[in-house]
C-alpha positions in Angstrom: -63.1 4.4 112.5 -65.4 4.0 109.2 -64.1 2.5 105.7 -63.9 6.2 104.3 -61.4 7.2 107.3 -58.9 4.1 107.0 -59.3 5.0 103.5 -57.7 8.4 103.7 -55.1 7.2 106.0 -53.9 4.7 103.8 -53.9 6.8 100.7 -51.9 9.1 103.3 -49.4 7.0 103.7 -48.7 6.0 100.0 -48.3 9.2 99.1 -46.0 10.4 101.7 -43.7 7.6 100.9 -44.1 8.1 97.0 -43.9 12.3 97.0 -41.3 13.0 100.2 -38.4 14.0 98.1 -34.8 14.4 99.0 -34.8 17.8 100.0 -37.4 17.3 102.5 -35.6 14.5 104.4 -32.3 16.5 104.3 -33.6 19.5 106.2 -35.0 16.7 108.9 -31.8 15.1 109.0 -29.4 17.6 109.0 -25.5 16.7 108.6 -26.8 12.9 107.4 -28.8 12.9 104.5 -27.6 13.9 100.9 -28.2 12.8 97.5 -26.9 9.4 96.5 -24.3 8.8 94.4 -24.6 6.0 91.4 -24.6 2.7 93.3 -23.0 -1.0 92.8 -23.7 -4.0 94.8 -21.3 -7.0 94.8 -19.6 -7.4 91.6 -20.3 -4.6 90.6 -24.1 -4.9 89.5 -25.8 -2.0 89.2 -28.8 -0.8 91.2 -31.0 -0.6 88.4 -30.8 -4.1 87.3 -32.6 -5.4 90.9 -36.5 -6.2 89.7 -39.1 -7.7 92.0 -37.9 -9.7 94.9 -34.6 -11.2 93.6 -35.4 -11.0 89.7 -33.2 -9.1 87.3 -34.0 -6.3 84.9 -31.4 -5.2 81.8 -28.8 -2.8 83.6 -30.1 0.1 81.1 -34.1 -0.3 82.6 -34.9 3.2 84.2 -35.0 4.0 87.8 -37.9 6.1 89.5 -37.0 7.1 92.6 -35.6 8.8 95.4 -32.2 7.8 96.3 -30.6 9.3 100.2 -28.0 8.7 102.3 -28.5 8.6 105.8 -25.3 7.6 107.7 -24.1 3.9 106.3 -27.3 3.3 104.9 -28.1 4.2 101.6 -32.4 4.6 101.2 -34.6 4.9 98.6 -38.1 5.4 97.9 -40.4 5.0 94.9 -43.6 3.9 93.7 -46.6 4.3 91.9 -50.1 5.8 91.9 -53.0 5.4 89.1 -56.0 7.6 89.8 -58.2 5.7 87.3 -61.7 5.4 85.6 -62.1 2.0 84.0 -64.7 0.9 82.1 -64.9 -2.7 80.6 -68.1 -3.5 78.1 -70.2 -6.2 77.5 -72.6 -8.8 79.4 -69.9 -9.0 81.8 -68.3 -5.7 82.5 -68.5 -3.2 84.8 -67.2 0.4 85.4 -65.2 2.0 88.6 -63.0 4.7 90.0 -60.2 3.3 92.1 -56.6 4.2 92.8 -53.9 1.3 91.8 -51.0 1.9 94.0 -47.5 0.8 95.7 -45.1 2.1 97.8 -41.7 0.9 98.4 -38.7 1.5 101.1 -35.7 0.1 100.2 -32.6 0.7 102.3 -29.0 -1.3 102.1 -25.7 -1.1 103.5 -22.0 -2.9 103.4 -22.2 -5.8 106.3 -19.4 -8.6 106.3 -18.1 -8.1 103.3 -21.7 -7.9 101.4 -24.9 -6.1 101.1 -27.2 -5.9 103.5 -30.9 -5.0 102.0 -34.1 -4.7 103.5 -37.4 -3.8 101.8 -40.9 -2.7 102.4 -43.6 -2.4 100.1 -47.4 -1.4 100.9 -50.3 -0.8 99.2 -53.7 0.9 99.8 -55.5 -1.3 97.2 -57.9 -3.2 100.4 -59.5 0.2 100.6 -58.6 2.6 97.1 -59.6 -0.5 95.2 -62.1 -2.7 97.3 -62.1 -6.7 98.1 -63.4 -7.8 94.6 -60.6 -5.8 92.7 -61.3 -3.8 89.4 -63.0 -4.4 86.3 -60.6 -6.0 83.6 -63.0 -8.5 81.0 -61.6 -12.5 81.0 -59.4 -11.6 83.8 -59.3 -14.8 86.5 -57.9 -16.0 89.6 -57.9 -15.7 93.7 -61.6 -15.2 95.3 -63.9 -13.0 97.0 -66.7 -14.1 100.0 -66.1 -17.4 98.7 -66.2 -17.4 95.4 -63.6 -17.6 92.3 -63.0 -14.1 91.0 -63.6 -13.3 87.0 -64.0 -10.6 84.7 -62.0 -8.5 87.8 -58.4 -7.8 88.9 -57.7 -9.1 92.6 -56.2 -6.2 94.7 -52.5 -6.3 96.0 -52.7 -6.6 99.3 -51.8 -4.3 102.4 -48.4 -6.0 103.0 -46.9 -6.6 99.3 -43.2 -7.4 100.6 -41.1 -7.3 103.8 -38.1 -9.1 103.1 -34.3 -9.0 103.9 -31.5 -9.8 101.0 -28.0 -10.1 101.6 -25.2 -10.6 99.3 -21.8 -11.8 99.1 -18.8 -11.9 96.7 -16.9 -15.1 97.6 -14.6 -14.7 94.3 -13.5 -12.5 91.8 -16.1 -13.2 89.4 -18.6 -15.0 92.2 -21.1 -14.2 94.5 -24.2 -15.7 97.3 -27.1 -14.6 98.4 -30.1 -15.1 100.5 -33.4 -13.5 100.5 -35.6 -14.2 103.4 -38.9 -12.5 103.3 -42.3 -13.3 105.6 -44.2 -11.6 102.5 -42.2 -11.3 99.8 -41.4 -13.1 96.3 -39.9 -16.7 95.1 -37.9 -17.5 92.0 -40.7 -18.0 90.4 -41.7 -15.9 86.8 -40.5 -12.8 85.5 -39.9 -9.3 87.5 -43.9 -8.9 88.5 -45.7 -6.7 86.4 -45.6 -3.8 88.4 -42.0 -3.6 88.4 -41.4 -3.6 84.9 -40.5 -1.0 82.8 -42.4 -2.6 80.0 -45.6 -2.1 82.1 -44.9 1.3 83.9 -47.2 3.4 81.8 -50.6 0.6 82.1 -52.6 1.2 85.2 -54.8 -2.5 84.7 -52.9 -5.9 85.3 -52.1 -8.7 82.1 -54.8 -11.2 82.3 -51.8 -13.8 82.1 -50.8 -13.0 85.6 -51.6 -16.4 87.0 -49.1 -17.8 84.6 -46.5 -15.9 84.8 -45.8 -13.7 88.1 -49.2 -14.4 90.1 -46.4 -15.4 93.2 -44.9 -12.2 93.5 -47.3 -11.9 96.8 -45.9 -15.3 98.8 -46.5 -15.4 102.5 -43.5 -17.3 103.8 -39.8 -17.1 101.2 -36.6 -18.6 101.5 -34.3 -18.0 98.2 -30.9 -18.7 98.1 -28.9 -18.2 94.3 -24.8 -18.0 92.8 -24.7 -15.0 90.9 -21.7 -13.8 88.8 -21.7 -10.6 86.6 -24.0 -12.1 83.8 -25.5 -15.2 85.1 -27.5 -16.1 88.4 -29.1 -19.3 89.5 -31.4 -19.2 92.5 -33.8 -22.0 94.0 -36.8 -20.8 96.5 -38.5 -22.6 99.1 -41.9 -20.9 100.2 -45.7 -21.2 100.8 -47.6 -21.6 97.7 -51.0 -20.6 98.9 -52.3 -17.3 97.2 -53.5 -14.6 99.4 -56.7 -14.8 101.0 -59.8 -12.5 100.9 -58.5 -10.8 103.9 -56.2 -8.3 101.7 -54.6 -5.8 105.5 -53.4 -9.5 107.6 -50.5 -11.7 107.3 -51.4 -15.1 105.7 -49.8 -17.9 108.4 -52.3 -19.7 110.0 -52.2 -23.6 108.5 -49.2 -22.3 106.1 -45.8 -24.3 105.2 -43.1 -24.0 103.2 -44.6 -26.7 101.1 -43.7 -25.6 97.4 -40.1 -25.2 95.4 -39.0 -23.3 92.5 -35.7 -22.9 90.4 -35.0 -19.7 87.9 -31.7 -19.4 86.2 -31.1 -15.5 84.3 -28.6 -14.6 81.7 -27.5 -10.9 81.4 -26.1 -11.3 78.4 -25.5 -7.2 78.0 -26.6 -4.4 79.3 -29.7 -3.9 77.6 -31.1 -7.4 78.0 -32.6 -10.0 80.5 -33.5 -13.8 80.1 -34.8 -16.1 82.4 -36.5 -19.5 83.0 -38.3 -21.0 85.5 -39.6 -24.1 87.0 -42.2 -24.7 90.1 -44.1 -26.9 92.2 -46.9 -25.0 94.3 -48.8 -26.6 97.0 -52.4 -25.9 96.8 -52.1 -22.7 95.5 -56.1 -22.3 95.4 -57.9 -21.7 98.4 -61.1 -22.8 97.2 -59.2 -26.0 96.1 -56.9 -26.9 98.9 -56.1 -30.3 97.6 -55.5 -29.3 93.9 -51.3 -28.6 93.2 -49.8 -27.4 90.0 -46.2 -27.2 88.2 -45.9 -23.6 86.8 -42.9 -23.4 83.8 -42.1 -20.3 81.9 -39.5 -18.1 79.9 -38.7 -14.4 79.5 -37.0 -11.8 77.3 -36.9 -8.4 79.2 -35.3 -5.5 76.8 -34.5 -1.8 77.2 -33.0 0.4 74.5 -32.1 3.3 74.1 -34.3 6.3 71.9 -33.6 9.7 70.9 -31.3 11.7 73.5 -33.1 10.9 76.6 -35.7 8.0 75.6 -36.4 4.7 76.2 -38.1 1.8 74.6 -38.5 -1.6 76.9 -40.1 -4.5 76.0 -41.1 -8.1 77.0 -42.0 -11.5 76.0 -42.9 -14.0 78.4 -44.5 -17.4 78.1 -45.5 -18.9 81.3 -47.6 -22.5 81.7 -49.8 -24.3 84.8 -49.9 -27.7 84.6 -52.6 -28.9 87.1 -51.3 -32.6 88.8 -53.1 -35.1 87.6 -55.1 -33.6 85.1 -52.9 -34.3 82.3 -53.8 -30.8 80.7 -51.2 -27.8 80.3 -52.5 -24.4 79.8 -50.1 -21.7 78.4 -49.9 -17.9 78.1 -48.1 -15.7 76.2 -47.7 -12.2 76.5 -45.4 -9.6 74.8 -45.5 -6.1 76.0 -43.5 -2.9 74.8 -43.6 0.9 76.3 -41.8 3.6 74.0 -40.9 6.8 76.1 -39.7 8.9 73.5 -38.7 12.3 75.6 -39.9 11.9 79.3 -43.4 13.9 78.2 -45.0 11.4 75.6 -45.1 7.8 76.0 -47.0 5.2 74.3 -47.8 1.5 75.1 -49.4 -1.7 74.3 -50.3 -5.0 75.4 -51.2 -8.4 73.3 -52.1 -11.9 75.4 -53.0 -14.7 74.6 -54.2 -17.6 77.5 -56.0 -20.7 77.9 -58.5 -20.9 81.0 -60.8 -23.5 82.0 -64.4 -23.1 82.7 -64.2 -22.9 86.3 -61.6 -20.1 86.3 -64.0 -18.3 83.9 -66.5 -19.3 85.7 -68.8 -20.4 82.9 -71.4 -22.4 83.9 -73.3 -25.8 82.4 -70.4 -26.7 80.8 -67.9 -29.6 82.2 -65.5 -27.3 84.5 -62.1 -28.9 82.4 -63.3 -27.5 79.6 -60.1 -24.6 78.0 -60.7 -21.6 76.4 -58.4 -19.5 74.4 -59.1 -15.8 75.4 -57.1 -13.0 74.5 -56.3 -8.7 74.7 -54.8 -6.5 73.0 -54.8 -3.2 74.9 -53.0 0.3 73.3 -52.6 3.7 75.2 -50.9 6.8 75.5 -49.3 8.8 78.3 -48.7 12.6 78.2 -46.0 13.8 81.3 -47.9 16.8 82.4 -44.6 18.1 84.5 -44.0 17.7 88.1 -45.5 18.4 92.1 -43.8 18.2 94.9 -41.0 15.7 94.0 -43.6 13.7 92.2 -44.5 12.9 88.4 -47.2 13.4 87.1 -49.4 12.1 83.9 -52.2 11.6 82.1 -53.0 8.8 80.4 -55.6 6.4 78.2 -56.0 3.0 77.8 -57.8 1.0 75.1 -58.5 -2.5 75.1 -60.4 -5.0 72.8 -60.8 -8.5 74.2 -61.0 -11.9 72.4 -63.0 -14.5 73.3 -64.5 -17.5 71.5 -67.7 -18.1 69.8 -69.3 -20.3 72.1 -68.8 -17.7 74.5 -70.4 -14.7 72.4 -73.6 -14.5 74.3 -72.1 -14.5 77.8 -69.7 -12.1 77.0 -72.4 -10.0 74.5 -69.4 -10.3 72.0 -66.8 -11.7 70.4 -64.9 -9.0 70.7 -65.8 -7.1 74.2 -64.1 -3.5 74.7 -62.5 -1.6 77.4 -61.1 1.8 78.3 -59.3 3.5 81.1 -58.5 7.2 82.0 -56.3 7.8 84.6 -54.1 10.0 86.5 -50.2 8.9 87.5 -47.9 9.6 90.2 -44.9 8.8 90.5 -41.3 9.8 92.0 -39.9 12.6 89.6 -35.9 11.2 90.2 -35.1 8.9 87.6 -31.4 6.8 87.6 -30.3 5.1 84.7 -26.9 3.7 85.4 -26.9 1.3 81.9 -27.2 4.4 79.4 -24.4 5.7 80.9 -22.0 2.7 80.5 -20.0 2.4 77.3 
């Protein structure tokens, strides 16, 4: 089978599990399948509020997805698709069509006197995307044939999560859980980037990923947390090496659960989200097996409501590495917003600030501790151009001007290096929103 036929079979796949809708599956499953109603889990937490892995959103963040019920299991499906053009200037960018994707299968059901959850999520990036990622200017981390990545955007890999949760209310007001996953996400960050409703209308990744939520792919996760209505504190226990180059295997050979983390969230209403974080990863680097970091970080996650059916959600996050032994702490911020004022017209915007060294630049004759404070701010607009066979579909652009500083100019060709992206998105037309519809 050549590269252009595992291509198509992938794709295949990720849109099968984004665009079958629920009428589809009812007429296969006859007698067993309707629409779900608006769902709870322990304590009455609503389904919208689960991010990625065990993270929380505010209960009012939006939903896109297809929700069944097949016998005592309650399924559904969503993802994403960006069919994209991206183009990124200067001495060190490049230009590319690809397809950013991800496809999820979540399905749950009551089991001694919890929630039983289990999860898959795939993507077609090894093949839509290719090993050394897409184009995105002072973008760093992971590597390809060897060497660090820079100036490009890592792909997700085939297996992004396969993971179990289960939850338990032990009190009135009190609740367990326990989220095993072979690939799947520690407490670690924010909800990943992909996942937030903040980020839902940009097709290219923050260049603060490595941060912030640059664990949300962990090969090996044990989490266990105390939840009540508002509050949940959680501690994970997992693998901290990154991915390797070999984006469609399972990452065990010479692994451990060698690295911790602790994350405590506050719900404080329905339309907000704080957390804070704390981790030690083991040789995160592959290129740099004997090199371990502490990772800190904070985050305000926001939806409100606009209009009669709109929604604005936004983010601030600050997340820190702090390289052992070094005695050097490099910080990030990013803040983040998406305004969906009717469904049809959306507009969005990104602004980052981080401090990377040399070597994650990769800038050479200089000494490799040397920091730099690079920065983006990215704008764009997406028009809903109405739906296709259970999907959604738009059309969007991105803009992006890039800040880097003068000693850099003449690698870069600027100061002030440019970007844009055109692109296509699919995405499940359903969309649940049980926290506008609370009091």
């Amino acid at each position: 089978m050549n590269r252009h036929e595992c291509m198509s079979r992938a794709l295949a796949v990720v849109v099968w599990l984004t665009a079958r809708p629920p009428d589809r599956l009812t007429a296969q499953h006859p007698g067993h399948a309707m629409p779900m109603p608006e769902a709870a889990g322990p304590l009455g937490i609503p389904e919208t509020r689960m991010g990625s892995g065990t993270s929380w959103l505010p209960d009012a963040a939006p939903m896109h997805a297809a929700h069944l019920v097949l016998g005592k299991w309650k399924v559904m499906l969503h993802g994403a698709g960006f069919f994209q053009y991206d183009w990124q200037g200067g001495s060190r960018g490049s230009n590319q069509l690809g397809i950013v994707n991800w496809a999820m299968a979540a399905a749950s059901r009551p089991l001694g006197g919890g929630r039983l959850e289990v999860r898959s999520m795939l993507s077609a990036e090894p093949w839509t995307i290719g090993g050394r990622g897409y184009p995105l200017l002072v973008q760093s981390g992971e590597s390809y044939q060897g060497a660090p990545l820079h100036d490009r955007q890592h792909p997700h890999d085939l297996f992004v999560e396969l993971s179990a949760l289960y939850e338990r209310p032990v009190a009135r007001n009190l609740g367990l859980s326990l989220y095993l996953a072979p690939v799947g996400e520690p407490a670690v960050g924010p909800v990943a980037f992909p996942h937030r409703p903040s980020a839902a209308a940009d097709p290219l990744a923050p260049i603060s990923h490595h941060w912030q939520d640059g664990t949300h792919i962990t090969f090996g996760v044990l989490t266990a947390g105390v939840f009540t209505r508002t509050v949940k504190l959680e501690a994970s226990w997992f693998s901290g090496r990154e991915p390797d180059e070999n984006r469609t295997d399972f990452d065990y050979t010479g692994r451990r659960l060698d690295s911790y983390s602790a994350r405590l969230t506050v719900n404080p209403g329905r339309r907000w989200s704080l957390s804070s974080w704390y981790a030690y990863l083991k040789s995160p680097e592959a290129l740099h097996p004997n090199e371990s970091l502490h990772r800190i970080g904070a985050a305000v996650l926001t939806t409100q409501p606009v209009g009669a059916g709109g929604t604005w959600s936004s983010a601030l996050i600050y997340g820190a590495n702090d390289p052992i032994g070094t005695g050097r702490l490099a910080s990030s911020v990013l803040v983040e917003t998406a305004l969906d004022l009717d469904g049809t017209n959306s507009f969005f915007g990104r602004a980052e600030y981080v401090q990377k060294s040399a070597e994650e630049l990769v800038i050479p004759a200089v000494p490799q501790a040397t920091q730099y404070g690079v920065g983006v701010l990215a704008l764009g607009y997406l028009r809903g151009l109405g739906t296709m066979s259970g999907l959604s579909v738009g059309a969007g652009i991105r803009g992006s001007i890039n800040f880097v500083p003068s000693s850099l100019d003449a690698l870069y060709g600027s100061r002030t290096p440019t970007g844009v992206a055109i692109y296509l998105r699919l995405r499940p037309a359903g969309t649940r929103d049980a926290g506008m519809m609370m009091p």
